[in-house]
C-alpha positions as CSV (number, residue, x, y, z in Angstrom):
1,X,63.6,36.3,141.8
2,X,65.7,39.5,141.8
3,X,62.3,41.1,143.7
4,X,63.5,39.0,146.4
5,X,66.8,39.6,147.0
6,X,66.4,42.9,147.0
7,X,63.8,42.6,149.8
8,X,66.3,39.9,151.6
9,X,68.7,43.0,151.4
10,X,66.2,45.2,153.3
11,X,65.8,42.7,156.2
12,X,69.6,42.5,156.4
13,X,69.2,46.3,157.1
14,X,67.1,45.7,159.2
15,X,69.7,43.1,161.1
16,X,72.2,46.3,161.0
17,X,69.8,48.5,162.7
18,X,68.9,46.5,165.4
19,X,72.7,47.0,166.2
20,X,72.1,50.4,166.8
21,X,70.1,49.5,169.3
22,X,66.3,50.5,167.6
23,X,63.6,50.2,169.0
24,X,62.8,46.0,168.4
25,X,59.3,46.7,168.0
26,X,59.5,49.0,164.9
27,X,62.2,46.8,163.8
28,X,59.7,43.4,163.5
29,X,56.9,45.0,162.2
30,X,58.8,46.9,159.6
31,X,60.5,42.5,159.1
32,X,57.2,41.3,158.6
33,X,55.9,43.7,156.4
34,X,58.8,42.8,154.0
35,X,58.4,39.2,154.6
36,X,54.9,39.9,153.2
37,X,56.0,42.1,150.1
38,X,58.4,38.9,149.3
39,X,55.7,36.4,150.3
40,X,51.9,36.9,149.3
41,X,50.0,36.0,152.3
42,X,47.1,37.4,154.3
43,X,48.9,36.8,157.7
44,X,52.4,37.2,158.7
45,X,52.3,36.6,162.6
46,X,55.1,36.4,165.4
47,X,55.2,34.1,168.2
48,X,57.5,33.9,170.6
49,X,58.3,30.7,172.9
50,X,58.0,30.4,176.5
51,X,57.6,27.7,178.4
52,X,56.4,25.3,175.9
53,X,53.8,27.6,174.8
54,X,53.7,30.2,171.4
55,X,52.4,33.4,172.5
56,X,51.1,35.7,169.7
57,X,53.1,39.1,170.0
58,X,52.7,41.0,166.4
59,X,50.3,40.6,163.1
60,X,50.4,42.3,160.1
61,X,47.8,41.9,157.1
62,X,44.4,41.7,156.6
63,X,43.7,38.6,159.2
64,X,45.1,40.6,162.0
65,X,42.7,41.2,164.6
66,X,42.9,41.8,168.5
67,X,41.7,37.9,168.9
68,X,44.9,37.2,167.9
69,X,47.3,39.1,170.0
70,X,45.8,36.9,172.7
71,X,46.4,33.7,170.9
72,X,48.3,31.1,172.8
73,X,49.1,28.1,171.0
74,X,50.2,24.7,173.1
75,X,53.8,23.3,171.4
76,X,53.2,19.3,172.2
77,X,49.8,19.6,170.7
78,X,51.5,20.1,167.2
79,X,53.9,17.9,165.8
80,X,54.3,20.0,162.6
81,X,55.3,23.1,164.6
82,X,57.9,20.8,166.6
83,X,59.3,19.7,163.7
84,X,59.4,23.6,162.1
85,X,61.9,24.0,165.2
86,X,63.6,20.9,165.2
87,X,65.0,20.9,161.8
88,X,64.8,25.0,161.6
89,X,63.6,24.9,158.1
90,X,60.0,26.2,157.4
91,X,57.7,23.7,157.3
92,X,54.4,24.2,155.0
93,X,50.8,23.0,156.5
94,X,48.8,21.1,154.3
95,X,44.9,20.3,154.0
96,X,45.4,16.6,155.4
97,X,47.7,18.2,158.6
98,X,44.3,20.8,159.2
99,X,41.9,18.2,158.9
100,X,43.8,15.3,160.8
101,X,44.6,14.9,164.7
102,X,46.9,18.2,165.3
103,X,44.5,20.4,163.6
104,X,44.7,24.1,162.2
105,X,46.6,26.2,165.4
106,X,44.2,29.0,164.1
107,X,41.1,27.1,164.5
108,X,38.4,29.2,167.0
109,X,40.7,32.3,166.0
110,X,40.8,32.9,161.9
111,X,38.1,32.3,159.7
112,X,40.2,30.2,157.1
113,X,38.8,27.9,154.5
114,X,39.5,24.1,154.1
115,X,42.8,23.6,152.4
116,X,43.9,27.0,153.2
117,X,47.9,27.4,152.3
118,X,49.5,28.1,155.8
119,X,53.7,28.0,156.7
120,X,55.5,27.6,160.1
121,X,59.0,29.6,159.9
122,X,60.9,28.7,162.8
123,X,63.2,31.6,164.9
124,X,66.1,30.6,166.5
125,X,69.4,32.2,167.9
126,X,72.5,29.5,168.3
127,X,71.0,26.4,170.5
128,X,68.1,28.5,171.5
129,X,64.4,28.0,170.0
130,X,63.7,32.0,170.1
131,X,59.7,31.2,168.6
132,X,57.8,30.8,164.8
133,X,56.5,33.4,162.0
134,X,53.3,31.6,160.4
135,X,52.2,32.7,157.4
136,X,48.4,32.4,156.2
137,X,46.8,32.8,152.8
138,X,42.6,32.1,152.0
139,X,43.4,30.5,149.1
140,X,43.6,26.9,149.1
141,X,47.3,24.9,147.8
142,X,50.3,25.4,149.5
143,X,53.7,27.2,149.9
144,X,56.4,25.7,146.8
145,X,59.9,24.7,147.4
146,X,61.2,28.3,146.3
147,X,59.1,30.0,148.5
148,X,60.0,27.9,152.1
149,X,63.3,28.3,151.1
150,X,63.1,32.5,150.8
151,X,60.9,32.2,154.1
152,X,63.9,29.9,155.8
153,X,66.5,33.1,154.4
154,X,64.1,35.6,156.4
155,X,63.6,34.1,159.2
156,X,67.0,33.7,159.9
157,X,67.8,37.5,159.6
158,X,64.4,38.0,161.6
159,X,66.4,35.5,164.1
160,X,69.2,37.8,164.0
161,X,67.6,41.2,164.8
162,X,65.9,39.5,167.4
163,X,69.0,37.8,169.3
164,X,71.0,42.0,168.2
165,X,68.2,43.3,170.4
166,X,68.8,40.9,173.3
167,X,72.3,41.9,173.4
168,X,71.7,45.5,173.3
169,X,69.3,45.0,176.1
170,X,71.9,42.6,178.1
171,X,74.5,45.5,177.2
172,X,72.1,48.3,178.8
173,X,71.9,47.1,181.4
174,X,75.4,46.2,182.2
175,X,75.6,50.4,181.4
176,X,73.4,50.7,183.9
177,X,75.3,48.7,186.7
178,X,78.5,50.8,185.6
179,X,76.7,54.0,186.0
180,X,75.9,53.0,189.8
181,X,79.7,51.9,190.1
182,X,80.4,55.2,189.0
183,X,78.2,57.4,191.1
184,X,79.4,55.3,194.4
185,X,82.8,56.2,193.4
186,X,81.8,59.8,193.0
187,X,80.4,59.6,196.3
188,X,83.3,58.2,197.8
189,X,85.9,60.7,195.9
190,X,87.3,63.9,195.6
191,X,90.3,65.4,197.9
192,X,88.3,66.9,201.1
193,X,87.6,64.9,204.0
194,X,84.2,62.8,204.3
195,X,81.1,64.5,204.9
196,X,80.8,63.4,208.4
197,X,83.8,64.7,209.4
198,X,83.4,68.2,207.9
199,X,79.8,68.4,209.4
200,X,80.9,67.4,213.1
201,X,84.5,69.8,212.5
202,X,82.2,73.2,212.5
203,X,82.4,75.5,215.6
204,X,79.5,76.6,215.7
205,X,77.3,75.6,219.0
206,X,73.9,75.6,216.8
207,X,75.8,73.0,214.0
208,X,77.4,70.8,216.9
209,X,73.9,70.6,218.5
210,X,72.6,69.2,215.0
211,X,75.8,67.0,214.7
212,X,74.7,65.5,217.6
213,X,71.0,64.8,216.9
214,X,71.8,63.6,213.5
215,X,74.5,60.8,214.8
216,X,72.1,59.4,217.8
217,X,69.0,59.1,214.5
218,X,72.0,57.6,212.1
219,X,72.0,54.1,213.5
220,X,67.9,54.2,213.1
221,X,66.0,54.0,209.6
222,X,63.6,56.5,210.7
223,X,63.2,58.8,207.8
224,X,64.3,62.5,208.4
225,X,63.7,65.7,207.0
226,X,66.4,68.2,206.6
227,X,65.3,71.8,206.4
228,X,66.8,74.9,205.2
229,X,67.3,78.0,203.3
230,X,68.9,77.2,200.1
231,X,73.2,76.2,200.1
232,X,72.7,75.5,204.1
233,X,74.2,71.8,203.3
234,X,71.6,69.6,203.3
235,X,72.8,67.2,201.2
236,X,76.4,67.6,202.6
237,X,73.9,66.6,206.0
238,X,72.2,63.8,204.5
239,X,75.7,62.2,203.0
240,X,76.8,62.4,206.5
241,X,73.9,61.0,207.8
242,X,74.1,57.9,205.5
243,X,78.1,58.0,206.8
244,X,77.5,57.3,210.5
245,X,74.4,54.3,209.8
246,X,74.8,50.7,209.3
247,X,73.9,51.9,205.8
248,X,77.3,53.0,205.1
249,X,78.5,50.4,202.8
250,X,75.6,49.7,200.9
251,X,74.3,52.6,198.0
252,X,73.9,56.9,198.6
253,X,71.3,57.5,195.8
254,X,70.2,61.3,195.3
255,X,67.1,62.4,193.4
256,X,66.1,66.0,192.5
257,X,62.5,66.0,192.5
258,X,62.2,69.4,191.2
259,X,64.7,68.5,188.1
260,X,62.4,66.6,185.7
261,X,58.1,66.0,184.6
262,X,56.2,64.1,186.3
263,X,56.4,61.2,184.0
264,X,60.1,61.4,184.1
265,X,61.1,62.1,187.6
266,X,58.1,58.5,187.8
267,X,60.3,56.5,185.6
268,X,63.9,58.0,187.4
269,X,62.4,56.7,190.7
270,X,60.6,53.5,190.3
271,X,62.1,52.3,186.8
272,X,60.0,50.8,184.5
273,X,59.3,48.1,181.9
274,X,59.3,47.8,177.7
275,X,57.7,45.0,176.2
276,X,59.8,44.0,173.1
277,X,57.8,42.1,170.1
278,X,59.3,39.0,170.6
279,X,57.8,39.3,174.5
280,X,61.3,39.9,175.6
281,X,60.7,42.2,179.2
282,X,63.1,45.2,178.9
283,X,63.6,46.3,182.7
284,X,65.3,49.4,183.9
285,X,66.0,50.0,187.4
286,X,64.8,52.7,189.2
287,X,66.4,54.8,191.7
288,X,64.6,52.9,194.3
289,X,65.9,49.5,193.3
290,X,69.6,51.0,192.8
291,X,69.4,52.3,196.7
292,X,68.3,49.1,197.9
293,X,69.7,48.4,201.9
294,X,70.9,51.9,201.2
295,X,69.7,55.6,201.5
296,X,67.6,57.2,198.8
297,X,67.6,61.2,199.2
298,X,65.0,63.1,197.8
299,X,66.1,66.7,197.4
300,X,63.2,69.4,197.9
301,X,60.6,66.6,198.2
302,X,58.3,69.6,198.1
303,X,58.1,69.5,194.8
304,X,56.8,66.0,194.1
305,X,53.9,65.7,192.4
306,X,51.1,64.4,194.5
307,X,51.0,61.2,192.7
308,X,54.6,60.5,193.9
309,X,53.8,61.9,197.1
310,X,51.6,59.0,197.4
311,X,53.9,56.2,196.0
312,X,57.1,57.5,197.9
313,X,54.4,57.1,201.5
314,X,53.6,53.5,200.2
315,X,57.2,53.1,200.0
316,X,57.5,54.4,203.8
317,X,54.7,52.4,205.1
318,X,54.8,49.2,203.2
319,X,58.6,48.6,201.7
320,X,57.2,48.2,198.0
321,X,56.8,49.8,194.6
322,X,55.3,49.0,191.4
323,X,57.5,50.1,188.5
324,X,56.2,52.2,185.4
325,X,54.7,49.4,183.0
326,X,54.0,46.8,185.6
327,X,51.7,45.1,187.8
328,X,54.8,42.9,190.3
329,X,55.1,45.1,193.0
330,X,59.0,45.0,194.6
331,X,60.3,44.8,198.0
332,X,62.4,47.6,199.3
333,X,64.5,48.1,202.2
334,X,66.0,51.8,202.3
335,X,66.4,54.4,204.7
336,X,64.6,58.0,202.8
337,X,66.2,61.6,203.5
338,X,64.3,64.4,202.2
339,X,65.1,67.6,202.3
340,X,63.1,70.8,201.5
341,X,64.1,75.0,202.0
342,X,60.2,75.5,202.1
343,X,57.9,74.7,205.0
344,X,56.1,71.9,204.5
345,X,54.1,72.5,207.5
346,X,52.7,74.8,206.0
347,X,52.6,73.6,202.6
348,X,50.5,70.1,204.2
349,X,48.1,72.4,205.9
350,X,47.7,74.9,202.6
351,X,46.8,71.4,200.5
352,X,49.7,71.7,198.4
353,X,51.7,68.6,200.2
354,X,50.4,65.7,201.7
355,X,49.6,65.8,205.3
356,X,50.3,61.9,206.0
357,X,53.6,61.9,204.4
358,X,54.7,65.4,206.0
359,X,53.8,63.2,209.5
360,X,56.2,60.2,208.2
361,X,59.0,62.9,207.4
362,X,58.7,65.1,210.2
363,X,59.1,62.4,212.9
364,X,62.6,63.4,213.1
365,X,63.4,67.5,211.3
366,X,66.5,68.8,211.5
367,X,66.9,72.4,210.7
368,X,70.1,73.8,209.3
369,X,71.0,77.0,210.7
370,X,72.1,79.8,207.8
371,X,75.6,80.8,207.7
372,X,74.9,84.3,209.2
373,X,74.3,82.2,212.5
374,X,77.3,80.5,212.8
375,X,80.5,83.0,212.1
376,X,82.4,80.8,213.5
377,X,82.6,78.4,210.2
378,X,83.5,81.4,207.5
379,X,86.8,81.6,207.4
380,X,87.5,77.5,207.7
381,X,85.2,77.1,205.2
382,X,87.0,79.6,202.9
383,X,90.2,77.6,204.0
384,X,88.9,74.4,203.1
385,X,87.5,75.6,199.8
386,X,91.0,77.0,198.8
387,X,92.8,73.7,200.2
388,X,90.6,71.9,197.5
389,X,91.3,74.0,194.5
390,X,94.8,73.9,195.1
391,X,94.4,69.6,194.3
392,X,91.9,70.6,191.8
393,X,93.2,73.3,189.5
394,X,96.5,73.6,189.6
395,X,97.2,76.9,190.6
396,X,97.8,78.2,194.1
397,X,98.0,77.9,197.2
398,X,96.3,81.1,198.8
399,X,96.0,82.4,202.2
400,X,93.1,84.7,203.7
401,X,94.3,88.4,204.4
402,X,93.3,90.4,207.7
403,X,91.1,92.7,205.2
404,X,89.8,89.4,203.4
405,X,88.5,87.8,206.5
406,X,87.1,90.8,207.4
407,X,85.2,91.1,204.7
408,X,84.2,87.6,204.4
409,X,83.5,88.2,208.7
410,X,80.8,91.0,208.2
411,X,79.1,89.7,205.0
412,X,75.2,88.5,205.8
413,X,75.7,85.3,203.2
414,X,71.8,85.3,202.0
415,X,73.2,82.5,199.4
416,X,74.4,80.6,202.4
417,X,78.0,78.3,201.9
418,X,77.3,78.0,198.4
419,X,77.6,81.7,197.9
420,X,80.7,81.8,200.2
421,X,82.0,79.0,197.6
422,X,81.4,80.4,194.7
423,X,82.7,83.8,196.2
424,X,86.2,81.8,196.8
425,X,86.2,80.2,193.5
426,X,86.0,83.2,191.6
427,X,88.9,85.0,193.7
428,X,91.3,82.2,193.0
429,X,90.3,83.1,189.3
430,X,91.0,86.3,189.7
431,X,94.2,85.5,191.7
432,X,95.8,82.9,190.8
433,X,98.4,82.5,193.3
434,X,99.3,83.8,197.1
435,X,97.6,85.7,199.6
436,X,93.7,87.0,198.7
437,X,92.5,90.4,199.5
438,X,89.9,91.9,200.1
439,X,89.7,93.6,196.9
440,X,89.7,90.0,195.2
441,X,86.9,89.6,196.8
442,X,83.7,90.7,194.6
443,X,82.0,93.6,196.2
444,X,79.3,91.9,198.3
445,X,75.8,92.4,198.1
446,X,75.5,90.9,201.6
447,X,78.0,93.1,203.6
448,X,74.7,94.7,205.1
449,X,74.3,94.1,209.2
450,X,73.9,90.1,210.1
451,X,70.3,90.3,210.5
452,X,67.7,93.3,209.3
453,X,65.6,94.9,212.0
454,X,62.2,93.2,212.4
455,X,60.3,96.4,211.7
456,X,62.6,97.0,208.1
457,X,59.8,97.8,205.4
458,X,59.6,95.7,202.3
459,X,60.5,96.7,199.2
460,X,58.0,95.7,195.7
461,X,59.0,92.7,194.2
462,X,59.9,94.2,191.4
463,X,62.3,96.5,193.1
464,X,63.9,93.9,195.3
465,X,64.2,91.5,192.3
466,X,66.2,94.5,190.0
467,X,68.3,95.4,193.4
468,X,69.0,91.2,193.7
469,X,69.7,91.0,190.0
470,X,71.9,94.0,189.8
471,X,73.6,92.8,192.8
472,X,74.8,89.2,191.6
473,X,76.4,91.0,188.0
474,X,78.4,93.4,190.6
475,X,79.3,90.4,192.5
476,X,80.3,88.2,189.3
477,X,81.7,91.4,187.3
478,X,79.0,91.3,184.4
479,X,79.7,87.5,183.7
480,X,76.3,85.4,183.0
481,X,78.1,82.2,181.9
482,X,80.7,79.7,183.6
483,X,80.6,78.5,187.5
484,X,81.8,82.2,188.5
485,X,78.8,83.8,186.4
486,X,75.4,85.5,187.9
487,X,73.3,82.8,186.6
488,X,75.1,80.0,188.5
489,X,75.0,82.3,191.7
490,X,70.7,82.9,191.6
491,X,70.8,79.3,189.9
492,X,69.2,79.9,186.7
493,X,69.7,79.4,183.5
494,X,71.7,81.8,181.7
495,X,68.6,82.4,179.6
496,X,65.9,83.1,182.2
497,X,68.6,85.4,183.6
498,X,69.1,87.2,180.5
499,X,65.2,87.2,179.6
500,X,65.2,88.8,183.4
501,X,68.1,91.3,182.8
502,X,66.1,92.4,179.5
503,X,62.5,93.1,181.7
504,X,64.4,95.2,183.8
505,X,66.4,97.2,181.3
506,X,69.8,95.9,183.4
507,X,72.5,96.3,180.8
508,X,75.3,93.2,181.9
509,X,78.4,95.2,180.7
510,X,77.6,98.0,183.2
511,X,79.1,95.7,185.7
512,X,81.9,94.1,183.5
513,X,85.3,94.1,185.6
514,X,88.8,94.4,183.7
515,X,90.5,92.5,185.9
516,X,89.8,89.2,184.3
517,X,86.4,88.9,186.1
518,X,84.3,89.4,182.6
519,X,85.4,87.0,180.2
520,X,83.7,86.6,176.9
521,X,79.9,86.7,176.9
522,X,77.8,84.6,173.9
523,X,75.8,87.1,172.8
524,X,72.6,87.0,171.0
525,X,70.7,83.7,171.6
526,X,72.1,81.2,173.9
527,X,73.3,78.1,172.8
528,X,72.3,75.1,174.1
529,X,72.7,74.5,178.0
530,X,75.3,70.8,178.5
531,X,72.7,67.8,179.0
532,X,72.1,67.3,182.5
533,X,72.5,63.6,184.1
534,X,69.5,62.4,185.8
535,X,70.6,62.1,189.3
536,X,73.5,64.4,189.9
537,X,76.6,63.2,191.5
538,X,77.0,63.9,195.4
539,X,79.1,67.0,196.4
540,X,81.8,66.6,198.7
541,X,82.7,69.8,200.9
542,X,83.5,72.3,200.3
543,X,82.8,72.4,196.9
544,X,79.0,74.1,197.1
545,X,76.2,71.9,198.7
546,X,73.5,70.6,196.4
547,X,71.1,72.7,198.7
């Protein structure tokens, strides 16, 4: 007897876990391997209840077989098994029940002999009939008093890890409607005006051109492509986009398609399904779903597998999606953004992208033109950038000198506005307060003329990659880590950068400032880089665009 309550403490344990939120599967396995330690039997078998019928979902012991997993067994056809959940007391099975009207529920599935001992434990959670555990032993007799009544003890704690992982499962997905409260909000947040009305404020002819194409395709759901060099703003672009549509109210939903595996970046987009032991369907909604009658952007679609490639067109052409783990396909209504700094053009007609998407995307590209072709916008995006920081970090306000804007005037801006941010961020480091020279100002790497003659011969890679690298530490004063670092700037992480620094023999502290540029550097190994979210939070201008 003390064997027993030993293993009735292990099942509580298991009743604890399941709070934790374990996996449900492991949890009723590892239950009904107990329940057999405590209970001699050849069969320990979970069924859950739907719809009037038992559907076998786990087996453990010797009887176990693949026959079984596919076992359905009728509830009116089986008085004893009605009664089981009825009174929710195990309820033992007899020779006379086998042979009579109602039958074994086994027969055509286990090879049992006459008079064969067999137990129906019933599960249940409050009012709810949650299904039965039957128990099967070959030898003929039956289950005594002191045995239903440790089954009855089990199956309630079975009952309860079952019902723990519903609520886990209800509570995930609650977590999961918060988290797309909390992105909308993001989207809808931050101090600077909304996207639209920084993208149609520039002054630049070439950006007021692409304001206007982009408003007269905003009221459409045509899909568009936004291309670019890298930090042009096409996501700033694309929020705007969504901002002047009918879409406006409904869901902005970004996905990097470059920012996780295949199998992951699958999951991220079309969610995907779990099936618990007790046959409980575990859904998790996919970006897809979650920009339903909204706008999904895919940032540098380029990058999607060809698999994707294909599902993202079905999307396009038919409105549906299948999600990881299922066979129901799901209707869709949402308007898709892409955008890309590579030329899928040529990618399509290279192999390496799918023609018949490019067509869908390209109906309607918009190119972003580089900073170096629109001077105009330098200095009020510098302006704007310092406006923000002021609400942002406390310290402040600046002003632009003459020799500032001059610099700022002249620079070539390879790194687009997210270089010119991150060039402003670190001078209100530097500075804290009042009017920002040009010595603030990190020497630039792309003061050079606007544009480099056509005929200008290339430098080796290798060359040009130590001159780029050597560049960014100058700019950032030897710093690697932080937002005002080198590996922010070339957008790496701090380890590829310093694995690249080390190829080159570029030693960091030959660029190291002393005017509170170079802050602390972790030296030796990195430590780990913060965990990244799945779908990053939109950026409002003119904090650095995504791309």
């Amino acid at each position: 007897m003390a064997q027993a309550v030993d293993h009735t403490e292990d099942l509580q344990q298991l009743v604890d876990e399941a709070r934790r939120q374990q996996p449900l599967d492991d949890l009723v396995l590892r239950a009904l391997h107990s329940l057999r330690t405590m209970i001699h039997c050849d069969l320990a078998a979970l069924y859950r209840l739907e719809q009037g019928q038992l559907h076998a979902q786990t087996a453990v012991g010797p009887l176990a077989s693949p026959e079984l997993r596919r076992h359905r067994i009728a509830l009116e056809r089986f008085p004893s098994i009605r009664r089981a959940l009825e009174t929710r007391r195990p309820v033992p099975l007899h020779a006379h029940d086998h042979a009579g009207e109602e039958g074994d529920p086994h027969a055509g599935v286990l090879d049992l002999p006459e008079g064969h001992a067999c137990m129906i434990v019933p599960l249940f959670a409050g009012d709810e009939s949650l299904g039965i555990v039957t128990m099967e032993c070959r030898e003929p007799g039956s289950f005594d008093e002191e045995t239903l009544d440790r089954a009855g003890a089990c199956g309630r704690l079975i009952s309860l890890t079952i019902a723990s992982a519903r609520k886990a499962d209800l509570l995930d997905r609650h977590l999961q409607e918060l988290e797309l409260q909390v992105q909308h909000l993001m989207d809808e947040s931050g101090p600077s005006p909304a996207a639209s009305e920084l993208m149609a404020a520039s002054l630049s002819p070439a950006m007021s051109e692409l304001v206007r194409l982009a408003q007269q395709v905003a009221d459409s759901d045509m899909p568009v492509l936004l291309r670019g060099e890298h930090g042009t703003g096409k996501g700033l672009l694309a929020r705007a986009i969504h901002g002047w549509s009918r879409r406006s109210e409904r869901p902005f939903v970004r996905v990097g398609c470059s920012a996780a595996s295949e199998a992951g970046l699958e999951r991220e987009l079309f969610g995907y399904v779990e099936r618990a032991a007790n046959g409980d369907a575990r859904h998790r909604a996919g970006r897809l779903r979650i920009a339903n009658h909204g706008t999904l952007l895919l940032e540098q679609i380029g990058a999607l597998p060809d698999r994707l490639q294909q599902s993202i067109l079905r999307v396009l052409e038919r409105g549906c999606f299948t999600p990881v783990g299922s066979e129901q396909e799901i209707a869709v209504d949402v308007r898709i953004i892409a955008t890309s700094s590579v030329d899928l053009e040529v990618a399509a007609r290279a192999g390496r992208f799918r023609q018949d998407l490019y067509f869908r995307l390209a109906a309607f590209p918009l190119e972003l033109p580089p900073l170096r072709d629109r001077p105009q916008d330098v200095a009020a995006i510098a302006e704007r950038t310092l406006a923000v920081l002021v609400g942002r970090s406390g310290r402040g306000p600046w002003t632009l000198s003459p020799s500032a804007r001059e610099l700022l005037a002249r620079s070539a801006w390879p790194g687009n506005v997210r270089e010119l941010v991150n060039l402003i961020e670190r001078a209100s480091i530097v500075l804290p307060r009042g009017v920002i020279e040009a010595r603030h100002l990190a020497p630039s790497s792309t003061a050079a003329p606007p544009a480099p003659a056509a005929e200008e011969p290339l430098l080796p890679l290798r060359v040009a990659e130590r001159r780029h690298l050597e560049a960014a530490l100058r700019r950032c004063g030897g710093k690697i880590y932080g937002r005002d670092g080198a590996a922010h700037l070339l957008e790496l992480k701090p380890t590829t950068l310093q694995s690249k620094l080390k190829k080159h023999g570029i030693d960091r502290l030959e660029f190291a400032t002393g005017d509170g540029g170079s802050p602390a550097e972790p030296s030796g190994r990195a430590g780990p880089e913060p965990k990244r979210r799945a779908v990053a939070s939109s950026v409002i201008w003119p904090s650095a665009p995504k791309d």
